[in-house]
C-alpha positions as CSV (number, residue, x, y, z in Angstrom):
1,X,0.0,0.0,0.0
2,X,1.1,3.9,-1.1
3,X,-0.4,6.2,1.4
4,X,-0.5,10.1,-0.2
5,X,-1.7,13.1,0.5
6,X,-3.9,15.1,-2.7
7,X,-3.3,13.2,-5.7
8,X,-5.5,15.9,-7.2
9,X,-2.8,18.8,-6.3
10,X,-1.3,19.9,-9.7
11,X,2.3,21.5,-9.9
12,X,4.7,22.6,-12.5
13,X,8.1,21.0,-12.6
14,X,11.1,21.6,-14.6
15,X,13.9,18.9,-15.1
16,X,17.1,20.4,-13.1
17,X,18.8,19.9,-16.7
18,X,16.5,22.8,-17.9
19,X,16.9,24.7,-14.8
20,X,20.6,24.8,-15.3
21,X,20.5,25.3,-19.0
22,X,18.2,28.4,-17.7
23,X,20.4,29.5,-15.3
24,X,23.5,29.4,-17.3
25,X,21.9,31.7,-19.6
26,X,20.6,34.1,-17.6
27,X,24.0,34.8,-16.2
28,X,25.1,35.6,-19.9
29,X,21.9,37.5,-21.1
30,X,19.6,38.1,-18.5
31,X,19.0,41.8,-17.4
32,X,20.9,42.2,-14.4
33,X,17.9,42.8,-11.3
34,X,15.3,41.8,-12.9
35,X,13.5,38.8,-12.0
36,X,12.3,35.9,-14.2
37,X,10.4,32.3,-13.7
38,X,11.7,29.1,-14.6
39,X,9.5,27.0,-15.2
40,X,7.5,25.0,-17.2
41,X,4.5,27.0,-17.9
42,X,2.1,24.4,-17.0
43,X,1.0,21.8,-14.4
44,X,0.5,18.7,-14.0
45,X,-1.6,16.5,-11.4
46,X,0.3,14.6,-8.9
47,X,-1.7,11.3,-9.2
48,X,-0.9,11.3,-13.2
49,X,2.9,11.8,-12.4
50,X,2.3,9.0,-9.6
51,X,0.5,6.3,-12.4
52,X,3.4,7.1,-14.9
53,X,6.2,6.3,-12.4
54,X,4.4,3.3,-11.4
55,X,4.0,2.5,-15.1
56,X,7.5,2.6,-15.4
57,X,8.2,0.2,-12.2
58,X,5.6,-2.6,-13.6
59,X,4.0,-1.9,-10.2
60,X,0.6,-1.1,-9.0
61,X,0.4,-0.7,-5.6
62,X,-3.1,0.0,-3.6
63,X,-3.5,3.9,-3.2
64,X,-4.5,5.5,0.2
65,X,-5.2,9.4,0.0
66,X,-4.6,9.8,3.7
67,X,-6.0,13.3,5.3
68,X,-2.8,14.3,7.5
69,X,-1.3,14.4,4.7
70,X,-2.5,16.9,2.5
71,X,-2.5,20.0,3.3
72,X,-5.8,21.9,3.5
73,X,-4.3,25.5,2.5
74,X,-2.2,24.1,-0.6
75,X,-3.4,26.0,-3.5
76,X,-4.8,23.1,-5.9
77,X,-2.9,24.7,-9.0
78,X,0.3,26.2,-9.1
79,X,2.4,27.0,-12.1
80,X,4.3,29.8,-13.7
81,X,4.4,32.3,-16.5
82,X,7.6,31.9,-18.4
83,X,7.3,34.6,-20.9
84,X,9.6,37.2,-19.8
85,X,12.6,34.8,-20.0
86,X,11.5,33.5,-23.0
87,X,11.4,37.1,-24.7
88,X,14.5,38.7,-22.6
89,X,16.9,35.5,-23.7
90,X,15.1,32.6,-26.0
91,X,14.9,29.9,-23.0
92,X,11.9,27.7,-22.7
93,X,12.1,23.8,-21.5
94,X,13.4,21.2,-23.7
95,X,12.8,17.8,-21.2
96,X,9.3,16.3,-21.3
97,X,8.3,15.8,-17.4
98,X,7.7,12.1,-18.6
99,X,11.0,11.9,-19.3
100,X,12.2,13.5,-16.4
101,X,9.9,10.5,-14.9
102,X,12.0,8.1,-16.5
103,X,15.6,9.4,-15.8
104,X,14.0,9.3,-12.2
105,X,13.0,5.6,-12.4
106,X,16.3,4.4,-13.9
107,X,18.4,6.3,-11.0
108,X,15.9,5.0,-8.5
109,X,17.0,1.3,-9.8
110,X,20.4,1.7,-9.2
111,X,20.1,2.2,-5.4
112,X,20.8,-0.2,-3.0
């Protein structure tokens, strides 16, 4: 058994290989105190991450949303608005959060 929190809770998520790429040129181009997002742009629900990575293991364990664990003043949707950094410096995400997903699952197989 898997106990969660809010499966339904959506979020946006950018691979750290973006976010570096994004970083890297914002210390070459980026106008110096000005801030900018990185991010994705959009979100995606928890629970559908969860079924892909499970996908990925061949597993499908029973599900328990549990109470304690969400969190009742999450906001349900959170993501970000990358169009500044895309107009100030041309960056926008390459990796696919699926396969983020994966490059997750095939660490998580190496380890003891």
């Amino acid at each position: 058994m898997l106990r969660c929190g809010d499966l339904d809770t959506r979020r946006d998520f950018v691979d750290v290989r973006d976010a570096v790429a994004a970083y890297v040129v914002l210390m070459r181009h980026g106008r110096p105190r000005h801030v900018y997002n990185v991010c994705a742009g959009v979100s995606h629900r928890i629970g559908d991450l969860l079924d892909a990575l499970m996908t990925l293991a061949g597993v499908r364990p029973r599900i328990e949303a549990e109470a304690a664990r969400a969190r009742s003043r999450d906001v349900s949707d959170i993501y970000g608005d990358r169009s500044k950094i895309a107009r100030d410096v041309g960056w926008q995400p390459t990796i696919h959060v699926e396969d983020s997903l994966k490059v997750l699952w095939e660490w998580a197989k190496t380890q003891p």
